[in-house]
C-alpha positions as CSV (number, residue, x, y, z in Angstrom):
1,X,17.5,-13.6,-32.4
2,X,17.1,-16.5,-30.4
3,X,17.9,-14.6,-27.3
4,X,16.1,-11.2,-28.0
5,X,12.9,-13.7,-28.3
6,X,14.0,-15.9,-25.0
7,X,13.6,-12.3,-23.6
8,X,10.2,-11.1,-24.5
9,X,8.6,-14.4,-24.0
10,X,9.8,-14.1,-20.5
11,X,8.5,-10.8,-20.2
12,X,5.6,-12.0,-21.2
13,X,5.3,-14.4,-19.1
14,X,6.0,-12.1,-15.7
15,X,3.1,-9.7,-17.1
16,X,0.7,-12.8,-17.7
17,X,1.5,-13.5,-14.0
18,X,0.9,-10.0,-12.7
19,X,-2.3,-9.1,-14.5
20,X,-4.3,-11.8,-12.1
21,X,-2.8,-10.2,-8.9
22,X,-3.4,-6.6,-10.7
23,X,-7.4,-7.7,-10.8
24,X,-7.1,-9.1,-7.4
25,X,-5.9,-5.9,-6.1
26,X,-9.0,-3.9,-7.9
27,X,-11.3,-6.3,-6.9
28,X,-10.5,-5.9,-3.4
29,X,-10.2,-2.4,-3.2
30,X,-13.4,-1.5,-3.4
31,X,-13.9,1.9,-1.2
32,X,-12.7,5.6,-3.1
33,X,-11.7,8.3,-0.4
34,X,-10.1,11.8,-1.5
35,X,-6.0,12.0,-0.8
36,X,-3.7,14.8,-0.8
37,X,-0.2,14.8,-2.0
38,X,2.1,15.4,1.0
39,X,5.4,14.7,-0.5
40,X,6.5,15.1,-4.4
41,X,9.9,13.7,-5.4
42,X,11.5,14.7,-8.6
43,X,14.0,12.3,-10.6
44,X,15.7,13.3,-13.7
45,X,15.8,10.8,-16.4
46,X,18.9,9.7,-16.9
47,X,18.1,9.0,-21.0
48,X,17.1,13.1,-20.4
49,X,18.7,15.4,-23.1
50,X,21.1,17.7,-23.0
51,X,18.3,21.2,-22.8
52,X,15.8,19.4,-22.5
53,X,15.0,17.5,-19.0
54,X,13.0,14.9,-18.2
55,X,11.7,13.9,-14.8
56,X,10.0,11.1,-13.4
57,X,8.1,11.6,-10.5
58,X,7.2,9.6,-7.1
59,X,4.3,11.0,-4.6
60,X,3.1,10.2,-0.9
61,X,-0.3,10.8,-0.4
62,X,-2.2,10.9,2.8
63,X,-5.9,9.9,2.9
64,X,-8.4,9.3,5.6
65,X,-10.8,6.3,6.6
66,X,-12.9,6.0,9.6
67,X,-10.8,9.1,11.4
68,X,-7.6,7.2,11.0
69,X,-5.1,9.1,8.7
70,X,-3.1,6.2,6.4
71,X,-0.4,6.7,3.8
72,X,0.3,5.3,0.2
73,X,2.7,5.7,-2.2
74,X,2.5,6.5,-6.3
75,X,4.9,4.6,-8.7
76,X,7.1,6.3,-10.6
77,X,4.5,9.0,-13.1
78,X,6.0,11.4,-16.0
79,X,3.6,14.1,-15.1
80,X,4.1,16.5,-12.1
81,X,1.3,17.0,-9.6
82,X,1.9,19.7,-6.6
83,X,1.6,18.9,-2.7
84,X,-1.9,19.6,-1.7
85,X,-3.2,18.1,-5.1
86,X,-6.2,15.6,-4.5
87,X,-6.4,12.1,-6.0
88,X,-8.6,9.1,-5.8
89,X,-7.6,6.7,-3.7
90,X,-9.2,3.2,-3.8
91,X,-8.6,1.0,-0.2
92,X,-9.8,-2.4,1.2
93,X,-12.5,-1.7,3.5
94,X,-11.4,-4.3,5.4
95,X,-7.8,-3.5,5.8
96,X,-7.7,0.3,4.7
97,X,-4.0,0.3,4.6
98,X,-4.4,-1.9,1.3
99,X,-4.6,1.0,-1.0
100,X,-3.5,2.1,-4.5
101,X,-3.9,5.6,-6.2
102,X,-6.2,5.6,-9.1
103,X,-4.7,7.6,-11.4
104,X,-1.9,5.9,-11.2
105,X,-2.9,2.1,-11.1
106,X,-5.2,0.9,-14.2
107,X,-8.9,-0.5,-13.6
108,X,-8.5,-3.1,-15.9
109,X,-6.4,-5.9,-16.3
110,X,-7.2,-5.9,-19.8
111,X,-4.3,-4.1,-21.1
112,X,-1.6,-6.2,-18.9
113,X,-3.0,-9.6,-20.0
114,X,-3.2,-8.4,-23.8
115,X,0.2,-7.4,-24.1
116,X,1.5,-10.3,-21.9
117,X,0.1,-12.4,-25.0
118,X,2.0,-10.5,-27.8
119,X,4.7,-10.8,-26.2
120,X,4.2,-14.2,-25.4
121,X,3.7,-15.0,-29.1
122,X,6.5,-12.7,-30.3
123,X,9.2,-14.1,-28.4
124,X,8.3,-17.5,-29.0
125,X,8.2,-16.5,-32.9
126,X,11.6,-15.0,-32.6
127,X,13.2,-17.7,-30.8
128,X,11.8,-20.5,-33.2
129,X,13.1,-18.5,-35.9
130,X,16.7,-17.9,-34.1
131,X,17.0,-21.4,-33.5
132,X,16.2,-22.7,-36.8
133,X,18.9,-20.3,-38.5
């Protein structure tokens, strides 16, 4: 048990770490432009059932600031969008290269830091407990 709670509380603490940088990226990326998906690639799961398949799915996107054409990609996202679909993209006006797709990254930072704790306090719980036994 002691291990299982080593685990989360280290999990915990990665995600604690990464929701600052998460808010620094949405604070900095203030401008929204329209992109279109150029490029779609499709992954099947590899926890996907016999009959029933799963994908996960990665997309380029091209977008365009000031007459310059850049390029950004998605993470990996369980629902399937076409090439030519339209998305939000959200860019540093001063580096418009620095750019993340909406619907794919989170406004808030709420979420990360919020689960961050609980598994902070879960794994510290667990591993008390697993090394008092």
């Amino acid at each position: 048990m002691a291990i299982v709670g080593f685990i989360l509380f280290v999990l915990g603490l990665i995600m604690l770490i990464y929701a600052p940088i998460h808010a620094r990226q949405n604070k900095r990326r203030t401008e929204t432009v329209t992109g279109t998906i150029t490029f779609v690639k499709e992954v099947l799961q590899k926890n996907s059932s016999i009959g029933h398949p799963m994908y996960d799915y990665f997309f380029t996107v091209d977008y365009i600031v000031d007459g310059i054409t850049h390029t950004t990609h998605s993470p990996r996202w369980s629902t399937r969008m076409n090439v030519g679909d339209e998305v939000t993209v959200c860019y540093n006006p001063n580096k418009a290269d620095d750019s993340h797709i909406k619907e794919f990254h989170g406004d808030s930072s709420k979420p990360i830091l919020i689960v961050a704790l609980i598994l902070l306090a879960l794994g510290l719980l667990l591993f008390v407990i697993g090394v008092i036994k």
